[in-house]
N, C-alpha and C positions, 0 to 999 in steps of 0.2 A: 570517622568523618564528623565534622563539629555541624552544629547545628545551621539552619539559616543565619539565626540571626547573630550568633559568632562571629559568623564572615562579615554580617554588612555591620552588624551596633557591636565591634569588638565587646567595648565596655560598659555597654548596657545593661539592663536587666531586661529576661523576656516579660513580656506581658500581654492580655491581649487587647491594649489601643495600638501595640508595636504592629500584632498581627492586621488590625484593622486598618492599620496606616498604610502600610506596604501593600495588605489588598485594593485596596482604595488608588494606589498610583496603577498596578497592573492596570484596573478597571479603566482607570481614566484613561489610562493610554489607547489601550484599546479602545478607548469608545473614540476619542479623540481621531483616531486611525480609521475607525471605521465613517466619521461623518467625509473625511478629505476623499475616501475612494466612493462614498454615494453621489459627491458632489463634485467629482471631477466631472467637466465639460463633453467628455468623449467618452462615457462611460453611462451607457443606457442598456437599460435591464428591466426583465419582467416585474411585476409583483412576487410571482412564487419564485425567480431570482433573488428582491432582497429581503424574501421571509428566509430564504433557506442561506443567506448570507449572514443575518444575525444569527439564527441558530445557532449556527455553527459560531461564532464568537459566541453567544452566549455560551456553550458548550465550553470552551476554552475555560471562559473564567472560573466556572465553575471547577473542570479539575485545575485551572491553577490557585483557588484557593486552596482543594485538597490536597495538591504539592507543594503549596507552603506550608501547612498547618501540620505537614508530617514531618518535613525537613526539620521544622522548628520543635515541635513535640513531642514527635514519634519517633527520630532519626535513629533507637539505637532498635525497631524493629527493620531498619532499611539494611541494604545494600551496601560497602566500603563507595561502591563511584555510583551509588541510584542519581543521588544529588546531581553531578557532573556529567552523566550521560543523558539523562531526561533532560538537563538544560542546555545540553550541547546539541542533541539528536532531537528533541524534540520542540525548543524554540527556539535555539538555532538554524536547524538547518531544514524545518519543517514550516512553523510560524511566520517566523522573518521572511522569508523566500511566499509564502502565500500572497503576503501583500504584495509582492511585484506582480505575481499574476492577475492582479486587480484592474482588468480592461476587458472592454464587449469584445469578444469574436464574432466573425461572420466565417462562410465557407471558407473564403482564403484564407483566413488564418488559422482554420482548424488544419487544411491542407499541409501550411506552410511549419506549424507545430509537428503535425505528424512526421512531415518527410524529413523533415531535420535530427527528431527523435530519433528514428529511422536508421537516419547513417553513422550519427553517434554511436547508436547500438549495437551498429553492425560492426563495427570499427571494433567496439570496447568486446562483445563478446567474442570475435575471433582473435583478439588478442589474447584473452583470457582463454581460450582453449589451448592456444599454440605456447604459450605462458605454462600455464600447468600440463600440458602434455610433453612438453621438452622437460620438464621437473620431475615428472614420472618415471620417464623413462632414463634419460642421463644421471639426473640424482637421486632415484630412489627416493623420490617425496610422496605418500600418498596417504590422502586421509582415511583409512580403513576402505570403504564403501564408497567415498565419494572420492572423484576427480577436482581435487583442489592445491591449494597451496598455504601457507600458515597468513600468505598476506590478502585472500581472496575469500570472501564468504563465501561459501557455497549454498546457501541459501537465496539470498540476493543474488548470486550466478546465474541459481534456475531460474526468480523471478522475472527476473529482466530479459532472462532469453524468452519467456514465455509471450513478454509486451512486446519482442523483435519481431515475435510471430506472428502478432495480434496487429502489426501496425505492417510492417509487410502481407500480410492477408487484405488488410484494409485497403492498400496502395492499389495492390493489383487490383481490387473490385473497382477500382477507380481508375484503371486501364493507364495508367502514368506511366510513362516511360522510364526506364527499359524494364518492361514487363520481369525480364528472365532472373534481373539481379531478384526481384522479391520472393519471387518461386526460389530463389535461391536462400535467399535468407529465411525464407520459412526451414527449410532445409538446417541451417546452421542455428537458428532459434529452437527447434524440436528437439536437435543434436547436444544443446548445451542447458534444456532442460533434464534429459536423461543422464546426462554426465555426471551433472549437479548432483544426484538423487536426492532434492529436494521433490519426496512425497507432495507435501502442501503445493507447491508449483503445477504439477505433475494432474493432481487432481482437481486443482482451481481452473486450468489451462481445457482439459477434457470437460469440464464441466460447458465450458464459455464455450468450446466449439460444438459440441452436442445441441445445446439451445439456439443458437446461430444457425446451424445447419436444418436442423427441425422446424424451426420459424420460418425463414426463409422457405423452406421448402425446392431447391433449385436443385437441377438434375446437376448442374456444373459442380456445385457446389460438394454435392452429397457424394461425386464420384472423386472430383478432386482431394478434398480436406482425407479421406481414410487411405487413398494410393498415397499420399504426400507422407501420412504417419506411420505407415508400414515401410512404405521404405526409407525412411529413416528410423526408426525402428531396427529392422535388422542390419541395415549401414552401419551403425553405431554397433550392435552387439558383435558384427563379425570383426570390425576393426579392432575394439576392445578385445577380442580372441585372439585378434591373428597378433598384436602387439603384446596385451597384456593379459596372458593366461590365468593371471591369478586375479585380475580386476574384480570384485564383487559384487556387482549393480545389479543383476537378475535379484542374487538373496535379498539384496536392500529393499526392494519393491516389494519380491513374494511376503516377508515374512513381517510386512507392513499392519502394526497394530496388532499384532501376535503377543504374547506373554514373552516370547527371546526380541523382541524391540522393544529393548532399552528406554529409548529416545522416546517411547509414545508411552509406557509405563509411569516416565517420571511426567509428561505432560498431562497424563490422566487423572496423577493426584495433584497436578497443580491445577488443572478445573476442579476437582474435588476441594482442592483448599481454598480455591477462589468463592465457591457458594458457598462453604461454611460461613467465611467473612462476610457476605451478602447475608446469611441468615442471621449473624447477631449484630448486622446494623442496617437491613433494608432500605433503612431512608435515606438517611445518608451516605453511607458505604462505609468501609472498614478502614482501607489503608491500600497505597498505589501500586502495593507490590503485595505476591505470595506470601504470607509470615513462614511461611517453612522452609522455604528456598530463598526468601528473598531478591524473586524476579516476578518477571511479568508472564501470566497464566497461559500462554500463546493463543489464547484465543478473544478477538476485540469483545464480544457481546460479555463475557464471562469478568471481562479487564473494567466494563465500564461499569458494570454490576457489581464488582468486588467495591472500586475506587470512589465512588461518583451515588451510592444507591438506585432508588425507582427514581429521583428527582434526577439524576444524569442521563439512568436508561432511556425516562421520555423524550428528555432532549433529542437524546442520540434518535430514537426512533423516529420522531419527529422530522427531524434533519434529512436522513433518509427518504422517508415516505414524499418532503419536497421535491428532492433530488428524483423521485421514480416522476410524480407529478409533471417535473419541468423536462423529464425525457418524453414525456408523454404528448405535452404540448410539441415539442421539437418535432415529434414523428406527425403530429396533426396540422403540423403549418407547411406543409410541404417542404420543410428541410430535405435537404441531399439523404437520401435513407442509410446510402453508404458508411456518413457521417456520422449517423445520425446511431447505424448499428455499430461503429467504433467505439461513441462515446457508454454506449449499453455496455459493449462487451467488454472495457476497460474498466468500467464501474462495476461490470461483475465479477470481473477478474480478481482486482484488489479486495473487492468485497470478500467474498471465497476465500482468498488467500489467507484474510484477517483471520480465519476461524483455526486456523491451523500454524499459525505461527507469527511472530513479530508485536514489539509494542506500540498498542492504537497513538499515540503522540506519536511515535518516533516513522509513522509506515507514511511517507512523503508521498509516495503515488495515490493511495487511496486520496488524501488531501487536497492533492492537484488536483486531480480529474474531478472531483467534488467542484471546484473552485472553479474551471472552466467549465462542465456543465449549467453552472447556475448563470454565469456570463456568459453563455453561447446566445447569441440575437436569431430572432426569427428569420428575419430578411438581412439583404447586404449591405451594412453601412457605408457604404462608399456611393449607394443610389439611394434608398428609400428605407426607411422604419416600418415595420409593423408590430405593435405590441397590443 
């Protein structure tokens, strides 16, 4: 892959006012971007709203100068498509789309977000099971251990089944009609994270319902959420027997982080490789990818430490500790608690998630929900403000 500046200053020489120049337009943009969504008319937000709105651009610029600076410098410790997936997955279809989400919410619109997310979900993962379950079985498609297909992550399978659950959980708490489809989709979101054997899914998912359930404290709750996982639980394994006897998913779980998993072996030295590159350049960081595998170390704190140093990590930390702050406030202004534990258990969700797999640019849900928490408004804008 040729370098950045290849592509854009064919016949150039690199240098660095080239690199400053090119930083200098990202920057602008962004800043440019960010003054039109402070100052749109229908767009009111707290203070720790727009401290944790610059963060997080600031956060941006900073690894996208250390994504230019390697494209341009570094490129032959990168990747053949580092270049073209980080800008496609990452401010493509990550970045660009942040700014549309740039508008206050109030309860309707958190409603009106979820239930919609909701049906998408439900739509897209029972497709995808019935998709890769007719593959399995009629054409002998199967990924070793996981129920997938060569066109379907099974990673993103489990996640996204796991927010069917988590936004169907949330509906019902919210008595929305018809009760029975979300009980039901919890049902088919629990079924197509077990499918998936996405691990990181698997254990992000039990994590967020454990601390919900515990919090909360509710008989309903505490009886419901464990009959709903057990029997789906053994739903899924008897079918999985009675159809497909040699299906693998018990081993894939059991043998989870074990010396014979593969999959967690080479992740372990890619956290291994990631803090080495953190220890010979703490400040600023090393480089955007693993140098031994040349990918991304699956875990965000280890990704932003390798890429970004202690000057990135504060950000990122930083960012976050807003993000808990402005949930905080949410839950002390008398927001809809329901709401209010959606937006918690989403941000815990993808949080979790980050630690066990996907790269931090490229993980769109963590983003989002970032993005709407910080623009969720106290009260209803269609009656009165309160900030």
């Amino acid at each position: 892959m040729a370098p950045l500046s290849d592509l854009i200053f064919p016949d150039s020489e690199v240098g660095y006012l080239s690199i400053l120049y090119r930083f200098l337009v990202v920057v602008s943009s962004l800043f440019f971007i960010t003054v039109i969504v402070f100052y749109k008319n229908n767009l009111r937000i707290t203070a720790v709203g727009k401290m944790a709105l610059s963060t997080l651009i600031l956060f941006w610029c900073i690894y996208s100068l250390r994504f230019f600076y390697d494209v341009t410098f570094q490129s032959k410790y990168l990747g053949d498509d580092t270049f073209i997936s980080y800008l496609i997955y990452g401010y493509g279809f990550v970045l660009v789309p942040l700014f549309s989400l740039m508008m206050s919410y109030d309860r309707q619109d958190l409603v009106k977000i979820f239930t919609r997310g909701f049906y998408i979900l439900l739509v897209g993962v029972v497709l995808i099971i019935i998709v890769s379950t007719y593959q399995v079985i009629m054409l002998e498609s199967l990924w070793g251990v996981r129920l997938a297909t060569e066109r379907i992550n099974p990673i993103s399978f489990g996640k996204y089944s796991a927010v069917l659950f988590l936004l169907a959980y949330a509906l019902s708490q919210l008595k929305a009609r018809p009760v029975n489809v979300y009980y039901f989709a919890m049902f088919i979101g629990g079924v197509g994270v077990l499918l998936s054997g996405s691990r990181g899914a698997l254990v992000s998912l039990c994590v967020v319902l454990l601390i919900d359930v515990f919090a909360s404290l509710k008989l309903k709750n505490m009886i419901i959420i464990p009959i709903l996982i057990s029997v789906t639980l053994y739903f899924t394994m008897f079918i999985l027997s009675f159809l497909l006897p040699d299906f693998n998913l018990i081993d894939n779980y059991s043998k989870m982080g074990s010396s014979v998993d593969q999959s967690a072996q080479i992740r372990f030295q890619l956290f291994n490789g990631a803090l080495n590159q953190f220890y010979s350049s703490p400040i600023i960081g090393d480089l955007i990818v693993e140098r031994t595998y040349k990918f991304y170390p699956h875990n965000h704190i280890l990704e932003v430490l390798m890429a970004t140093g202690i000057l990135g990590f504060f950000i990122y930390l930083l960012l976050n500790a807003l993000v808990v702050i402005k949930l905080y406030q949410l839950r002390r202004s008398g927001f809809s608690r329901v709401l209010v534990n959606t937006l918690v258990n989403l941000y815990l969700f993808f949080f979790v998630a980050g630690m066990f797999s996907g790269a931090l640019v490229a993980s769109e849900g963590f983003w989002f929900i970032l993005v709407i928490i910080c623009l969720t408004s106290f009260e209803n804008k269609r009656n009165s403000y309160a900030y």
